[in-house]
N, C-alpha and C positions, 0 to 999 in steps of 0.2 A: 144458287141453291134454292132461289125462289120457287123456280118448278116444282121440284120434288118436297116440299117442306107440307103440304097436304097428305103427300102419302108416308112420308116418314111416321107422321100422326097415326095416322090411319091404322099402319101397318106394323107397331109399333117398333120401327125400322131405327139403327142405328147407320149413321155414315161412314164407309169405312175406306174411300179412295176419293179423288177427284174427278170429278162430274166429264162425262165423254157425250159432245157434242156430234151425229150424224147428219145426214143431208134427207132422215126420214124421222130420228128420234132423238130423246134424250135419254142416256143411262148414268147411271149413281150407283159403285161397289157398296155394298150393305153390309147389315151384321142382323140379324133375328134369332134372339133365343142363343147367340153365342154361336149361331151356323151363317157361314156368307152365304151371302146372295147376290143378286144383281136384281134393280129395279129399270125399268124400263120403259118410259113411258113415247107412246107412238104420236106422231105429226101427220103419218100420211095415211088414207086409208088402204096404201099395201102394208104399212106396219100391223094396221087391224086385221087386215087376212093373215099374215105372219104369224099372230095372235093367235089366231084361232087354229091354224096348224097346230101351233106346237100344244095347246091344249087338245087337239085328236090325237098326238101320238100321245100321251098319257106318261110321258117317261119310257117308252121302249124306243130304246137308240137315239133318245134326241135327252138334252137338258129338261130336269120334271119343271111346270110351270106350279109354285107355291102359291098366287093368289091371283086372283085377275078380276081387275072390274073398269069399266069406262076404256080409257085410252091405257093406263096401267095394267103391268107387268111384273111379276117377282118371281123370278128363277132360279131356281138351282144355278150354283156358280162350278161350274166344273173346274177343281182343284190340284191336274195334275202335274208330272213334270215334262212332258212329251209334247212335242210339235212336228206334224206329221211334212210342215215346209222343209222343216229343217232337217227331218229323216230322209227326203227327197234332197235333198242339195248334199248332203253327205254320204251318199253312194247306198243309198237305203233306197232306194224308189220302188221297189217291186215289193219291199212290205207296204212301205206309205200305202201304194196301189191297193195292196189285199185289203186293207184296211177300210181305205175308202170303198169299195166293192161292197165289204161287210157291212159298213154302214146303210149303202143304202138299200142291202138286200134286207134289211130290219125294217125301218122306214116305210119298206115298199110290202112288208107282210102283211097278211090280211086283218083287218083288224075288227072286232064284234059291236062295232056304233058306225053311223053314219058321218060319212063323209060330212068336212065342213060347208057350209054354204061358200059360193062367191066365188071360189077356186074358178081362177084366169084359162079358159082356154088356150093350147097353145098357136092355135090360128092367129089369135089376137097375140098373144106373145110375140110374134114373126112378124108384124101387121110392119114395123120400122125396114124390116130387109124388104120384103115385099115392096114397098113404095121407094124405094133406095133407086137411083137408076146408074151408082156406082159403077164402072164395068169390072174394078179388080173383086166385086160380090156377086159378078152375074150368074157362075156356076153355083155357087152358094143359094141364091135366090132361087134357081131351078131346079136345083136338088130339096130345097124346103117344100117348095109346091107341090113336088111330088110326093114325099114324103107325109106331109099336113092328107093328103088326101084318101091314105091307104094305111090311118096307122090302126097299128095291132098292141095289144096288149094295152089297154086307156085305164091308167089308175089315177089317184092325187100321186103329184110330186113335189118333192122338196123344190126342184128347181133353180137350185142355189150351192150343189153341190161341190166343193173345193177342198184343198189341202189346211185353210183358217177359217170354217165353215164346221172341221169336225172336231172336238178339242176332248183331250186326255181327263180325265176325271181316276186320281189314283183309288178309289174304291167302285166306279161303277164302271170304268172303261173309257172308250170312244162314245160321246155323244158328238149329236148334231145339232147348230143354230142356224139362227137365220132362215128358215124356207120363204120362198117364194109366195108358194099354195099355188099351182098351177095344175093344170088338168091337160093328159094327152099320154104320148106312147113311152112306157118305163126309159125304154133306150133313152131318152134324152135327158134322164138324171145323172148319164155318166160323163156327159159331155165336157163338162169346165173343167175336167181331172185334168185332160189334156191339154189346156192354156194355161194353165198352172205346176209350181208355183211360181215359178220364174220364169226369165226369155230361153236361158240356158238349157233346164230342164225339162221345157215345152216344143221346144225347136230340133234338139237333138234328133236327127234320123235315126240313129236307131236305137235308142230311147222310145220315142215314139212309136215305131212297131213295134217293139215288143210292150209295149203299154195297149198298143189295139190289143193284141193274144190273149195278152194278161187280160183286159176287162173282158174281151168277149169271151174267153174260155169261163171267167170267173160267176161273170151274170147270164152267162148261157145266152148269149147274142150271136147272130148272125154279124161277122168281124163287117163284111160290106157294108151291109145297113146301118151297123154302130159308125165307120168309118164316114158314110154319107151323112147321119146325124151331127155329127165332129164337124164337118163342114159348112152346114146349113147354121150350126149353131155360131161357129167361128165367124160366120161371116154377119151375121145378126150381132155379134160383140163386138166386132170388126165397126158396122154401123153406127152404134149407141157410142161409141169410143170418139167418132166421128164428131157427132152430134155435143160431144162434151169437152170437145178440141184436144182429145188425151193423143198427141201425135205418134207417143210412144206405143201406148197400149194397143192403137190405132195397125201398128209395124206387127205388132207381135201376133194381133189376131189373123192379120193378111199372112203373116207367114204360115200359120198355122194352116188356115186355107189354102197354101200352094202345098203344104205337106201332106194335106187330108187326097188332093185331089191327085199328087201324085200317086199314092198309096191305092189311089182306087182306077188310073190309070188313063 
């Protein structure tokens, strides 16, 4: 509790769960004024871009950020009883889907302040597939390239887009945590819906295409292009997976990749 014992002070924070250790930050369930929270404190400086995301969306579609100063963090705790995994593993996936779509067509609305600083290129994003000389990622690698070189529609993106990413709030709805803060073409926000949440869910053939229709009709995408992004992105996760000896995760991405590429033929 060491960490967070300055900002409890601070913020005159009560403790109200057991302290969650990640591989970029520390958080601590709260109480302020008798409303949970979460405190948050960042290790890495992608946790500080994350930061600053979620203070640009302001509370629309995402968790409100209540203070912020230095490496700290205090958020709205989103209170509801819904889990958009588990509406997907129980024969719900085309609401899950809508859901997530809605999410991050809010997210991706225009908003009247400037963009944050620092937001990641997605060139640089790709930079691991790109230097990969994997052969089950070669298609993946060549369809990013091309991709990376001709994108359309360049807004900030969350980045980070999933099924435990967007979480039920029973008085303000579906919010979103977590963003990346990346910069490059909307399409690739919808990406990780598809390797998520499970191998089952993700892998299903036809599951799968009707999840391309579903997003592409939803966010008004060209099904190819989304399908090619699924791929380029697959195989980029595919990599990192690699890199962090996940052999499982590793399977699931590469199948994804032989799914996206069948699909596009």
């Amino acid at each position: 509790m060491d960490a967070f014992a300055y900002w409890l002070n601070e913020w005159s924070l009560t403790a109200d769960g057991s302290p969650i250790r990640t591989a970029s930050s520390d958080l601590l369930p709260v109480v302020r004024d008798g409303i949970p929270a979460m405190l948050k404190i960042a290790r890495t400086e992608a946790e500080l871009r994350s930061a600053s995301v979620m203070v640009w969306y302001n509370g629309d579609g995402a968790v409100r950020v209540l203070e912020t100063k230095g490496p700290a963090l205090l958020l709205e705790r989103a209170r509801g009883d819904q889990s958009l995994a588990q509406m997907a593993r129980s024969g719900r996936d085309e609401e899950a889907t809508r859901i997530l779509c809605a999410a991050v067509r809010t997210l991706h609305a225009p908003k009247d302040r400037a963009a944050p600083p620092g937001l990641v290129p997605l060139a640089r994003w790709f930079r691991a597939l790109q230097l990969s000389d994997v052969p089950a990622v070669a298609r993946s690698k060549a369809v990013a390239r091309e991709l990376l070189a001709e994108m359309c529609d360049v807004m900030p993106l969350h980045g980070d887009i999933h099924h435990d990413n967007v979480l039920h709030d029973g008085q303000r709805g579906w919010l979103a945590i977590d963003p990346k803060g990346l910069l490059g073409e909307r399409t690739f926000d919808y990406t990780n819906i598809f390797c998520n949440p499970d191998r089952d869910s993700a892998t299903d053939p036809l599951l799968f295409a009707r999840r391309v229709t579903q997003v592409s009709q939803a966010a008004d995408l060209d099904r190819f292009r989304l399908l090619k992004w699924v791929l380029a992105y697959a195989g980029l996760s595919a990599v990192w997976c690699m890199e962090d000896g996940d052999g499982d995760s590793v399977d699931l991405r590469l199948a994804i990749v032989e799914r996206a590429s069948r699909e596009l033929g």
